[in-house]
C-alpha positions in Angstrom: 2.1 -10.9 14.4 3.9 -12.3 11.3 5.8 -15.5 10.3 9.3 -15.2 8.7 8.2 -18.4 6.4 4.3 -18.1 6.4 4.2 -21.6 3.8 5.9 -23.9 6.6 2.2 -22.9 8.4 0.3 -25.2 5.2 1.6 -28.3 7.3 -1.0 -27.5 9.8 -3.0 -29.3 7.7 -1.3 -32.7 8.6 -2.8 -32.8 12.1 -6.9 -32.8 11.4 -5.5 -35.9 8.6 -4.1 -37.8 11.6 -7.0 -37.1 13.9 -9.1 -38.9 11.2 -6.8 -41.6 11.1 -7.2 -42.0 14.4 -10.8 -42.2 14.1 -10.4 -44.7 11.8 -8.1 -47.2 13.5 -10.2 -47.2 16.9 -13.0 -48.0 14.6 -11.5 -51.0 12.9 -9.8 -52.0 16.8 -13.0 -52.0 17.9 -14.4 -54.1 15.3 -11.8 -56.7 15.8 -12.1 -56.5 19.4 -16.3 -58.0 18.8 -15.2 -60.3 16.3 -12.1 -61.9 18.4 -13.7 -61.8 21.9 -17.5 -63.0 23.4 -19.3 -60.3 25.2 -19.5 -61.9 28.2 -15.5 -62.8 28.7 -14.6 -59.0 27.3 -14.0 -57.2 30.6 -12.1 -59.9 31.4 -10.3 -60.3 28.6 -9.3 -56.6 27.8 -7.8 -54.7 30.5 -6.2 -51.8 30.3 -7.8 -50.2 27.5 -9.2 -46.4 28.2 -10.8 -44.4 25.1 -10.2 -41.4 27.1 -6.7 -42.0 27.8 -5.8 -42.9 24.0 -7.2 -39.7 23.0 -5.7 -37.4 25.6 -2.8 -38.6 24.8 -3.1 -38.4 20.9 -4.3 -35.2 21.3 -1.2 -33.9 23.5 0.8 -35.5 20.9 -0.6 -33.2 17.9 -0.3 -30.0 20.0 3.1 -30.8 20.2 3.3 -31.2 16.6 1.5 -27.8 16.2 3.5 -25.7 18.2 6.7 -26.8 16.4 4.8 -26.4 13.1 4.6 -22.4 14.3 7.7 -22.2 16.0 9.7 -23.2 12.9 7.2 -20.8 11.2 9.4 -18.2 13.0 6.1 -16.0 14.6 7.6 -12.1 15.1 5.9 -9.9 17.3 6.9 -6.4 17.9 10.1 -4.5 17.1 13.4 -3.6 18.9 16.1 -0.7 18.0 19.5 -1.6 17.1 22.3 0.7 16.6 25.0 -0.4 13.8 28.4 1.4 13.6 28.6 3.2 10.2 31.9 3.0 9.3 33.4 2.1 5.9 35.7 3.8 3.1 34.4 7.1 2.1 33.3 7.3 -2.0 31.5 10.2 -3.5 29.6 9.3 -6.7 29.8 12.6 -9.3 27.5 12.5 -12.5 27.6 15.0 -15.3 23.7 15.7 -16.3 24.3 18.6 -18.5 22.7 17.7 -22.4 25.6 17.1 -24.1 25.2 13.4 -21.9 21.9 12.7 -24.0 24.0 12.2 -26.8 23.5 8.8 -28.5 26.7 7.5 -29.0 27.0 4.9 -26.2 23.1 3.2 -25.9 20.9 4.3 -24.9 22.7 7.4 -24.3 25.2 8.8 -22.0 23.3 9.9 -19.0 21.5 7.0 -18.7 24.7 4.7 -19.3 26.7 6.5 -16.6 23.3 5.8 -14.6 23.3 2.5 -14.8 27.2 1.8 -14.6 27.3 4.5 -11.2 23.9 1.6 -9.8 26.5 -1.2 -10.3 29.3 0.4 -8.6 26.8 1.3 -5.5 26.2 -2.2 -5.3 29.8 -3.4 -5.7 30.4 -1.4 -2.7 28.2 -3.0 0.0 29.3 -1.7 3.6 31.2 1.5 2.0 30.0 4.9 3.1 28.4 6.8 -0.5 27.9 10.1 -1.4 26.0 11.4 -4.4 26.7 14.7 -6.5 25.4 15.8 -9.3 26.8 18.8 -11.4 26.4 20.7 -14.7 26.9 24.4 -15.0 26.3 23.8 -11.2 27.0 21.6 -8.7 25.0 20.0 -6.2 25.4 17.3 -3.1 22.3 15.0 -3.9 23.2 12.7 -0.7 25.9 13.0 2.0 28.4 10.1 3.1 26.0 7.2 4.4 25.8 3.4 4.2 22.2 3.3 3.1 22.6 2.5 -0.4 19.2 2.3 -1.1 18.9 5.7 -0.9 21.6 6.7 -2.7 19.9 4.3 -5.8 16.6 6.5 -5.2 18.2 9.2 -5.6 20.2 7.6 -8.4 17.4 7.1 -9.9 15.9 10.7 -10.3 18.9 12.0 -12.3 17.8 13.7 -15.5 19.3 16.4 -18.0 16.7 18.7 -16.2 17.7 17.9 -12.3 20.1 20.8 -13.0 18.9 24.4 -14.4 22.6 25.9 -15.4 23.9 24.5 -18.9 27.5 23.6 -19.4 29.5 21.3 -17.5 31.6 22.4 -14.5 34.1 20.6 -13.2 35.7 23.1 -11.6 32.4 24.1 -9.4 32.2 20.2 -8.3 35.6 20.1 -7.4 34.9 23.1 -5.3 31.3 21.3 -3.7 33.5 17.8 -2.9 35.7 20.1 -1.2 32.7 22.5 1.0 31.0 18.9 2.1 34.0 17.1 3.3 35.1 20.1 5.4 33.1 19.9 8.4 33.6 15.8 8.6 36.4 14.3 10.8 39.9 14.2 8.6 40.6 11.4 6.3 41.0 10.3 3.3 38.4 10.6 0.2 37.8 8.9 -3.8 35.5 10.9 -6.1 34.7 8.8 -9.1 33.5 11.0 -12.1 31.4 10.4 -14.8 31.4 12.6 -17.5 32.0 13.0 -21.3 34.4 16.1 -20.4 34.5 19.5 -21.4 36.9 22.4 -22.1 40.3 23.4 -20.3 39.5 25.8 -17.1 42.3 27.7 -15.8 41.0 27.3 -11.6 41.5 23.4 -11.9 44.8 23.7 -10.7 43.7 25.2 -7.6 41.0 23.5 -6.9 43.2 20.6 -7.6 46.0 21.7 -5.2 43.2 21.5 -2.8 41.5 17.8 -3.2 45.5 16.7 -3.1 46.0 18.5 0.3 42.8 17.0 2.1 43.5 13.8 0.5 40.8 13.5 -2.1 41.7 10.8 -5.2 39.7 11.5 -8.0 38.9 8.6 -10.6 37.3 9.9 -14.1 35.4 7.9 -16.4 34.8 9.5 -19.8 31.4 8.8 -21.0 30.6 8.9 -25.3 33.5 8.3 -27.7 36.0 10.2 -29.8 33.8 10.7 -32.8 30.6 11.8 -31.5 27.4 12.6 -32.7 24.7 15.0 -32.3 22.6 15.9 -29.1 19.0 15.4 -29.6 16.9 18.5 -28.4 14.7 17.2 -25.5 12.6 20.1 -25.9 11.9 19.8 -29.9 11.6 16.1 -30.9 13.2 16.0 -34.4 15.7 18.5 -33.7 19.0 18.9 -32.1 20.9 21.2 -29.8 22.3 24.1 -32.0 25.1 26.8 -30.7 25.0 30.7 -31.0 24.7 30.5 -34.4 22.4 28.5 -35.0 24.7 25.2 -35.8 23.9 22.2 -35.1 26.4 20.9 -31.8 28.3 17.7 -32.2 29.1 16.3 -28.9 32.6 14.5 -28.9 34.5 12.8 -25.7 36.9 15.5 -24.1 39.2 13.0 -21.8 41.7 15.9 -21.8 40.6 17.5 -18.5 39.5 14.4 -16.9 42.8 12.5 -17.2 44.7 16.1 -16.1 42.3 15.4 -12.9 43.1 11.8 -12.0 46.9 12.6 -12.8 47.0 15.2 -10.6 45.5 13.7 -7.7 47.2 10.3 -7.9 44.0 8.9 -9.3 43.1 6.9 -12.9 41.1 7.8 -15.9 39.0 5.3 -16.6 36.2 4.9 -20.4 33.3 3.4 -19.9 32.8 0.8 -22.4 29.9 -2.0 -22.7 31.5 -3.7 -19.4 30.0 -2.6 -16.3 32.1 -0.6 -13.9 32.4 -3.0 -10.9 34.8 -3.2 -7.6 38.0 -3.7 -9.4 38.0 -1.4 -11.5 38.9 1.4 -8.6 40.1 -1.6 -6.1 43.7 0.0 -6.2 42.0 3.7 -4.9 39.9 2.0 -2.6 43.2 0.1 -1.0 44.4 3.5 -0.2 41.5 4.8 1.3 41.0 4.4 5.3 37.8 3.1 7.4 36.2 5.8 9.0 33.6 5.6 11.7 31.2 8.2 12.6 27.9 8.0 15.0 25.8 4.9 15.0 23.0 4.1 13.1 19.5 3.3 14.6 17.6 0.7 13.0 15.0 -1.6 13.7 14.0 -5.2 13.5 11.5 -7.4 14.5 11.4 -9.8 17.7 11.7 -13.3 16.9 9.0 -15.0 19.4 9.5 -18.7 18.3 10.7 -19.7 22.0 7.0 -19.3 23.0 5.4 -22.5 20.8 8.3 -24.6 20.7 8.6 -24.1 24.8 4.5 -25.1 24.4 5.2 -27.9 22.2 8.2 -29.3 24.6 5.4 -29.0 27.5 2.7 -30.9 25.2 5.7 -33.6 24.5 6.4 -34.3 28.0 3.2 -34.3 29.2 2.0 -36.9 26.9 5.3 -39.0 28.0 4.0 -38.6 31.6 0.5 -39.7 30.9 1.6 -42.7 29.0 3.5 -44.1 31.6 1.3 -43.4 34.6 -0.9 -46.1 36.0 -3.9 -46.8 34.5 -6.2 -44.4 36.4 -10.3 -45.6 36.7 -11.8 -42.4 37.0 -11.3 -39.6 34.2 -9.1 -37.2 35.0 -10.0 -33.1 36.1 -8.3 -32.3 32.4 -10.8 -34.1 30.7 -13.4 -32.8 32.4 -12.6 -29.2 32.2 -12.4 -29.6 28.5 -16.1 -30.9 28.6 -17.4 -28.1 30.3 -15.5 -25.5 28.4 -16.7 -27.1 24.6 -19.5 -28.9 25.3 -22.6 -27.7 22.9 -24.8 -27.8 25.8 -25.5 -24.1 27.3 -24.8 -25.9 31.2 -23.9 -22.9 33.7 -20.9 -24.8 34.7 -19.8 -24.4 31.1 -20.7 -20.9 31.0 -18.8 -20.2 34.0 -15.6 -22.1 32.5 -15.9 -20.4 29.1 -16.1 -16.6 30.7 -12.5 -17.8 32.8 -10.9 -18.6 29.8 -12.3 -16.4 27.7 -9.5 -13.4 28.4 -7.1 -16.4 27.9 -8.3 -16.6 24.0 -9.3 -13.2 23.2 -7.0 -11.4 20.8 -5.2 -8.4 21.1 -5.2 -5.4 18.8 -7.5 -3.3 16.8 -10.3 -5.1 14.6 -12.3 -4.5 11.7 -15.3 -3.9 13.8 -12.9 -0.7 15.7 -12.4 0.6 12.5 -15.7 0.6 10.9 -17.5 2.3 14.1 -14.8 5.0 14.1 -15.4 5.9 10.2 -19.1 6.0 11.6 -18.9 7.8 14.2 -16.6 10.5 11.9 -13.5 9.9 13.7 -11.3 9.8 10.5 -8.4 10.3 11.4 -8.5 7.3 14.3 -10.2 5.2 11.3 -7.4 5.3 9.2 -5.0 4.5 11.7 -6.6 1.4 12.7 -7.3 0.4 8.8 -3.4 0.9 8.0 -3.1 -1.2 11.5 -5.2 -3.8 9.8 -4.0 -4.0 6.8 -0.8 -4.6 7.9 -1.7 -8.2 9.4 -1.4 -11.3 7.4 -4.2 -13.0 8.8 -7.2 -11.3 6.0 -8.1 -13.1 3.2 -8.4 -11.3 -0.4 -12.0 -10.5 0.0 -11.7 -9.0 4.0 -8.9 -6.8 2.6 -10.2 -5.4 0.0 -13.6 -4.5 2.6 -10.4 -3.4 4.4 -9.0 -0.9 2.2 -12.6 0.5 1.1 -12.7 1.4 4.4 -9.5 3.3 4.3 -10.0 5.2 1.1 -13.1 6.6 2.5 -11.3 7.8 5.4 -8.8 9.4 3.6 -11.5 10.8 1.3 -12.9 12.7 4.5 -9.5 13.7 5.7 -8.9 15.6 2.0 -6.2 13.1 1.0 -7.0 12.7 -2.5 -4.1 11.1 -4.0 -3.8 8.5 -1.4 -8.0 8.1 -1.9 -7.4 7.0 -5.3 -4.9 5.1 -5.1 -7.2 2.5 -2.5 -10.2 2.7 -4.8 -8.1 1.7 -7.5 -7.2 -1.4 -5.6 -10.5 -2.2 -4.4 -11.5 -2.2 -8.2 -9.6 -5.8 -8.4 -12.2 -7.6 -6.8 -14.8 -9.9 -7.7 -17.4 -8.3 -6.1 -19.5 -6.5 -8.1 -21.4 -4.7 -5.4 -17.9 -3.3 -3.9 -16.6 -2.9 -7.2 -19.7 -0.2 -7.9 -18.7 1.2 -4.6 -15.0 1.7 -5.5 -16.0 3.1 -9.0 -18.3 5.4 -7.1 -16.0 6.4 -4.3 -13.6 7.7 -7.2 -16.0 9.8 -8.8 -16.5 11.8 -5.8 -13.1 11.8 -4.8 -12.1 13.2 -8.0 -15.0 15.7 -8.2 -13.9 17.3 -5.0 -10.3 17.0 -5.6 -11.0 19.0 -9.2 -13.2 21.4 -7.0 -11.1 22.2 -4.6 -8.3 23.2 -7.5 -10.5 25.1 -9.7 -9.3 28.6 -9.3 -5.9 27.4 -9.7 -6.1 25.0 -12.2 -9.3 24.9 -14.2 -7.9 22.5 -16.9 -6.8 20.2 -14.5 -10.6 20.3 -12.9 -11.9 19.2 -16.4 -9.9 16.6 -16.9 -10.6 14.9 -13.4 -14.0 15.6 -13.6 -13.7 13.6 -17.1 -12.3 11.3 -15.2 -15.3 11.4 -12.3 -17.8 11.1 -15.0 -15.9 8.2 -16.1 -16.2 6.1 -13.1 -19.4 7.0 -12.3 -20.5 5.7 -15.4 -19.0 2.6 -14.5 -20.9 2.7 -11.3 -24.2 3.1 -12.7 -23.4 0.1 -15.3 -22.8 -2.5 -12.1 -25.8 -0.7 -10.1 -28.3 0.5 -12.4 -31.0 0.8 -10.2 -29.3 3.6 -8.1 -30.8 6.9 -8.1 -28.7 8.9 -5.6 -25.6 7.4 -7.7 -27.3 8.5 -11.3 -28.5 11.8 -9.3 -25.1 12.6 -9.2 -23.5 11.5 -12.2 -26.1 14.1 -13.8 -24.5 16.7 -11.4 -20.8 15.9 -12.3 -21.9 16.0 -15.9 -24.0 19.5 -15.9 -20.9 21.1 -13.7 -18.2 19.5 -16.8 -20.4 21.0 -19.4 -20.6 24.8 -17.9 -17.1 24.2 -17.1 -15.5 24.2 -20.8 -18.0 26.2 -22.1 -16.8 29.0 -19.6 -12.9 27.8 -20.8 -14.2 27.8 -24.4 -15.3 31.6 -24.2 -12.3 32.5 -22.2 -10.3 31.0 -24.8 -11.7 32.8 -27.6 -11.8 36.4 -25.4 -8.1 35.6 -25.2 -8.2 34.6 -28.9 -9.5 38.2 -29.5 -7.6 40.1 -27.2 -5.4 42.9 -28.0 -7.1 43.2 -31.6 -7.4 46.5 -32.8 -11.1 47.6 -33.9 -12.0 48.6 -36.8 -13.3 52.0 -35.5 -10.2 53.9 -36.9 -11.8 53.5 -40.6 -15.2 54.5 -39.6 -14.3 57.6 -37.9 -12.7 58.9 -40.6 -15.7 59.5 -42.0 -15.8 62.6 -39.3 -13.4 64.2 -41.9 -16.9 65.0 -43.6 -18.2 67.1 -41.2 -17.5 70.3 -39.4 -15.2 71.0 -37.3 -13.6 69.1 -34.1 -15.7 65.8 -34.5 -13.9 65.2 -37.9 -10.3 65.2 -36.1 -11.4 63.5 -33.5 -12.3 60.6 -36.0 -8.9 60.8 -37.3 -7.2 60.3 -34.1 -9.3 56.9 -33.2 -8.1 55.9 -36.8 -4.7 56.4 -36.1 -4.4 55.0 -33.0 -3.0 58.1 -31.0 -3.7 59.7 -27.8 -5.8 62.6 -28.0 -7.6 65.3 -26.0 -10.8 67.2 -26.7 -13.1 69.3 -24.4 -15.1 66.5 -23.0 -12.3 63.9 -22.5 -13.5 61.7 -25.2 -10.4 61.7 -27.1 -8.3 58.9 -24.6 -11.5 57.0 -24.1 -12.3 56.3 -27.4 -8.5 55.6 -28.6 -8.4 53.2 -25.6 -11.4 51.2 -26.6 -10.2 51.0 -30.2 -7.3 48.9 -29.2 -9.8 46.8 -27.6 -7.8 47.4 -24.6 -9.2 47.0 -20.3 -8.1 49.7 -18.3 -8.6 47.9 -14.4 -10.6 45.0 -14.8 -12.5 43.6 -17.5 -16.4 43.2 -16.6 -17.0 41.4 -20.0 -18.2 44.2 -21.6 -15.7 45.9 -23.3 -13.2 45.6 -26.2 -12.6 41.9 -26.8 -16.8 41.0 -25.6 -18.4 43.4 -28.1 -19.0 41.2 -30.9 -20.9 38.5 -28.4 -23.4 41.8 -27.1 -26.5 42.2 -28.8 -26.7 44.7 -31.3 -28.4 47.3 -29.2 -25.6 47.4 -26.5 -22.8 47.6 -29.2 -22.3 51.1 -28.4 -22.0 51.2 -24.7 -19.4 48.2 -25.6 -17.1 50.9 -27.4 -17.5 48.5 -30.6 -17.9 49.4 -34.2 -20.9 51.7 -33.1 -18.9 54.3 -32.2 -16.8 55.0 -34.8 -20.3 55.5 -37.2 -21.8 57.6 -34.6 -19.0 59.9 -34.4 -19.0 60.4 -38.6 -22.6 60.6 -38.5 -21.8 63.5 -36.0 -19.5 64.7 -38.2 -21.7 64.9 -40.9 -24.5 66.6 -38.9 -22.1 69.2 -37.7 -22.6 68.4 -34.1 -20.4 70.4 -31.5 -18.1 68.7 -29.2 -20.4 70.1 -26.3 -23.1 67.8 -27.6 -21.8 65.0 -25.9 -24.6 64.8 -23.1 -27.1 62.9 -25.3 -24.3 60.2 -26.5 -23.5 59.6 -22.8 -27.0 59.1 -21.9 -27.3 56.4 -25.1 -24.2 54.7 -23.9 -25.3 54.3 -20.2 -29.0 53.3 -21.3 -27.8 50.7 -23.1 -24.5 49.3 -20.8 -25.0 46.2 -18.9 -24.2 46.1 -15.4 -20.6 46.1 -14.2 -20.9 43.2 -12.0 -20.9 40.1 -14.4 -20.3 37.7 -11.9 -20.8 33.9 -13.1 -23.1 32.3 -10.7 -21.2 28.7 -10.8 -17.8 30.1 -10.4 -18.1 33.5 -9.0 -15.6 35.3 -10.6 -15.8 37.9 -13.8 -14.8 36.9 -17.3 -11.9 39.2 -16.8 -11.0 37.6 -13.1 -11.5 34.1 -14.6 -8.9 35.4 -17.3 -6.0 36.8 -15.1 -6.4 32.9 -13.3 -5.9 31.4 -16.7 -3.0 33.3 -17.9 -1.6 32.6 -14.1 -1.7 29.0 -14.8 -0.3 28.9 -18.7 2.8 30.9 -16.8 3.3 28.4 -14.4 3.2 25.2 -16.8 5.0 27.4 -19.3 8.3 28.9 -16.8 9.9 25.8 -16.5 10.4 25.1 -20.7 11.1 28.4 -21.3 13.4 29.8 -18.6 15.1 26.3 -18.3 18.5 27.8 -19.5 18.1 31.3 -19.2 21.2 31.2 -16.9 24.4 32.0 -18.9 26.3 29.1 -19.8 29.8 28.2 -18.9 32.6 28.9 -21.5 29.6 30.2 -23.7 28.0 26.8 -24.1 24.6 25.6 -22.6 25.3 21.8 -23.4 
């Protein structure tokens, strides 16, 4: 249940002050009662006068006060679907986002000016039906024709220069979109109003304008930026600008050429946008041309108003204390009275009892309690848990420190059910409170959340795992600093700490194998040293040094030429190439490192034969490592763990550098 105007409920307060006024004058009227009359002549003297009465009375009177208190408190209870006819004029919205608009020339800059004037026209046109494009090279219906406007500001709100891939601005193609998403609606009439700061002369306008004017489309343009321009800030590059081809730097410059050819065209007006905001009457004269259309109701919901219930209670308390007071004086107390004895008496009687357990279905409240949703977390039913915590929380009737019990309770649910983001979010909350034991639990329940929330990413996205394990760490810390004592909690602070720490040194080692990667050794040099010897070994030297493929009776030609470039033919097992220089020196040759290079001019010195190669492959397998050089923590091989890594950089990386790989339109990407 909720109150439309929950502060009217503080004048509750007025009826326990006038029960102790009451109090207070039957105390000084019975005082004056002693003093004015003898003992012995006061039955005589004072008839009429019942205690019990007086209060019953009083006490209907301040019910009645009550219930009105609540009813003009405006109680709501429950919800009931409406459907509204959406109907209004029909207005599409169009906004240029293309980066010439983050030019500076109208503050803060034109995209977010044509923002901010396109939010004031939305509200100007309260009960209109809006629509929402957005175009560059492209264009693109945001939001259809509706008369929700807040959703056409949150989708207002999400324009940016990047919303839109394709560089350039389009007109054309928008003309071509407005056309596509008003064919399948009933016929009518239509206004586009445009926002832009222009572009060059397209030869398909005139069709595309032929068209809005046959399905009765009126376009008003408003040029964004002025006639002298200035330069377009690069958003990638902060210092620099947007230069052309050529590498010159772009001046931006208001082109109202093809926007007024637009709004002449279609009967229309071209409009600048100046430091005035763009309100109603500025396209008033296109919207009295435009026609009301209605399409399918809209379903929406609201809640009951249940106010009738305590002001019809208070009307009852009202005219039952009217009744009493005129009745009769009565000399035996009446079954009310005694009812409400036996139901609040102190006294344990089994009359009372049996009163109590009648009334008590009368009293008992309906709907989930915190007690429900406590035993369901226990009892691992998390997904019932959260349910009846959201229930909870919902209600007005919790006090700061209950709610924030409340929405512990409902983090650690959606903790369980691997809802990490929304986990944090209620910790956080619960962090605002005052009490320092729930406080260390809140700091506490974000360390873990974040620990398994970085776990459960870590193939994915190891550097995203360190920083919320930081982050885990962090709050954990925090923990331990309001609960010292705790040895589970410090138990696993250690953990999140000793995981961290092999964590970047794995990323440190990976970085520096990728670091070395694709360096050539220096093997080449050394084995020319073969040209010393005798025969094949020496020119088998030279080859390495040079870097070419090569053959030689034992195949050792492409393997050695391929290890030289410090390249990894499937997968690397952390041996090979780039991990030679971390291998002890003793396993340096069955690396393919520096080893070789001197063993094969040593051969060549000692005039081995090429069919000698038997003892060298012995050395190299004596001395090799195994191929399976699985981390225990992470399970994967350096060269596994590598391919992951250059996986993510691609994905963080794509969006910068393929932003406007799309050829421009008219040869320009601004």
């Amino acid at each position: 249940m909720t109150f439309a105007h929950e502060h009217l409920l503080w004048f509750l307060l007025i009826i326990p002050a006038l029960v102790g006024l009451k109090l207070w004058v039957d105390a000084h009227g019975s005082q004056a009662e002693r003093l004015f009359t003898a003992a012995r002549l006061r039955p005589a003297l004072v008839i009429g006068r019942s205690l019990w009465r007086s209060w019953l009375i009083y006490a209907l009177y301040a019910l009645a006060m009550a219930c009105i208190i609540v009813a003009t408190a405006q109680p709501r209870w429950g919800e009931e679907r409406l459907e509204i006819p959406d109907k209004g004029r029909n207005v599409f919205i169009a906004i240029d986002t293309s980066r010439s608009m983050l030019a500076r020339d109208v503050p803060p800059d034109r995209l977010t000016r044509a923002r901010l004037a396109a939010h004031d026209l939305v509200i100007e046109l309260a009960g209109e039906r809006v629509g929402l494009l957005a175009f560059a090279g492209r264009a693109y219906l945001q939001a259809p024709l509706t008369t929700d406007h807040d959703a056409i500001i949150e989708s207002l709100l999400a324009f940016d220069h990047t919303i839109i891939e394709w560089g350039g601005s389009n007109i054309g193609d928008l003309l071509d979109v407005t056309l596509r998403a008003i064919k399948t609606l009933p016929k009518s009439n239509y206004a586009l109003v445009l926002f832009s700061d222009g572009g060059d002369a397209d030869a398909n306008l005139v069709s595309y304008i032929q068209r809005l004017t046959a399905a009765g489309v009126i376009v008003v343009t408003v040029g964004v930026g002025t006639e002298g321009g200035t330069l377009i800030p690069n958003p990638e590059i902060d210092g620099d600008y947007i230069r052309d081809e050529a590498g010159n730097v772009v001046r931006s410059r208001l082109e109202s050429g093809v926007l007024q050819q637009v709004a002449a065209a279609t009967g229309g007006r071209y409009l600048k946008l100046g430091s005035q905001p763009l309100n109603r009457n500025s396209i008033l004269p296109v919207l009295d041309r435009l026609t009301e259309q209605q399409s399918a109701n809209r379903q929406t919901s609201r809640p009951i108003e249940r106010f009738a219930w305590p002001l019809g209670l208070g009307i009852f308390f009202l005219m039952l204390a009217w009744i009493i007071s005129s009745l009769p004086r009565p000399s035996a107390r009446p079954v009310v009275l005694a009812l409400a004895v036996m139901t609040f008496a102190p006294s344990p009687s089994a009359q009372a009892l049996n009163v109590r357990e009648t009334l008590a279905p009368i009293f008992k409240t309906n709907g989930p309690t915190p007690e429900d949703a406590s035993e369901a977390l226990k009892s691992r039913d998390f997904a019932r848990a959260r349910d009846l915590y959201e229930k909870l929380l919902k209600q007005k009737g919790y006090g700061s420190a209950a709610r924030q019990e409340l929405l512990y309770g409902l983090a650690a649910a959606e903790h369980e059910l691997t809802n990490y983001d929304g986990s944090v979010k209620n910790f956080s909350e619960v962090l605002h409170t005052q009490d320092q034991s729930l406080r260390a639990r809140a700091h506490r329940g974000i360390g873990h959340t974040l620990y398994d929330q970085g776990a459960r990413g870590l193939q994915q996205q190891p550097k995203i795992t360190i920083q919320r394990w930081t982050d885990s760490l962090r709050h954990l810390d925090a923990a331990l600093e309001l609960d010292p004592e705790n040895a589970e909690l410090r138990e696993n602070r250690d953990h999140v700490a000793k995981m961290l720490d092999e964590l970047r040194k794995i990323m440190k080692q990976m970085e520096e194998q990728q670091g070395n990667k694709g360096q050539k050794g220096q093997k080449g040099q050394k084995g020319q040293q073969g040209q010393k010897g005798e025969g094949q070994e020496g020119e088998e030297g030279d080859e390495e040094g040079a870097g070419k493929q090569g053959s030689d009776p034992n195949g050792e030609g492409e393997k050695k030429e391929q290890e030289g470039k410090g390249e990894k033919k499937e997968t690397d097992d952390g041996i090979g190439g780039k991990d030679a220089k971390e291998l002890p020196e003793g396993r340096l040759q069955a690396a393919g490192g520096d080893k070789e290079g001197e063993k094969d001019g040593q051969q060549g010195k000692q005039g081995q034969k090429p069919g000698d190669g038997g003892d060298e492959k012995k050395q190299t397998a004596k001395g090799a490592l195994p191929t399976d050089q699985r981390n225990p923590r992470t399970g994967y091989t350096p060269g596994e763990a590598e391919g992951i890594i250059r996986q993510y950089m691609d994905e963080i990386t794509a969006p910068l550098t393929n932003r406007y790989h799309t050829p421009p339109v008219n040869k320009k990407d601004w």
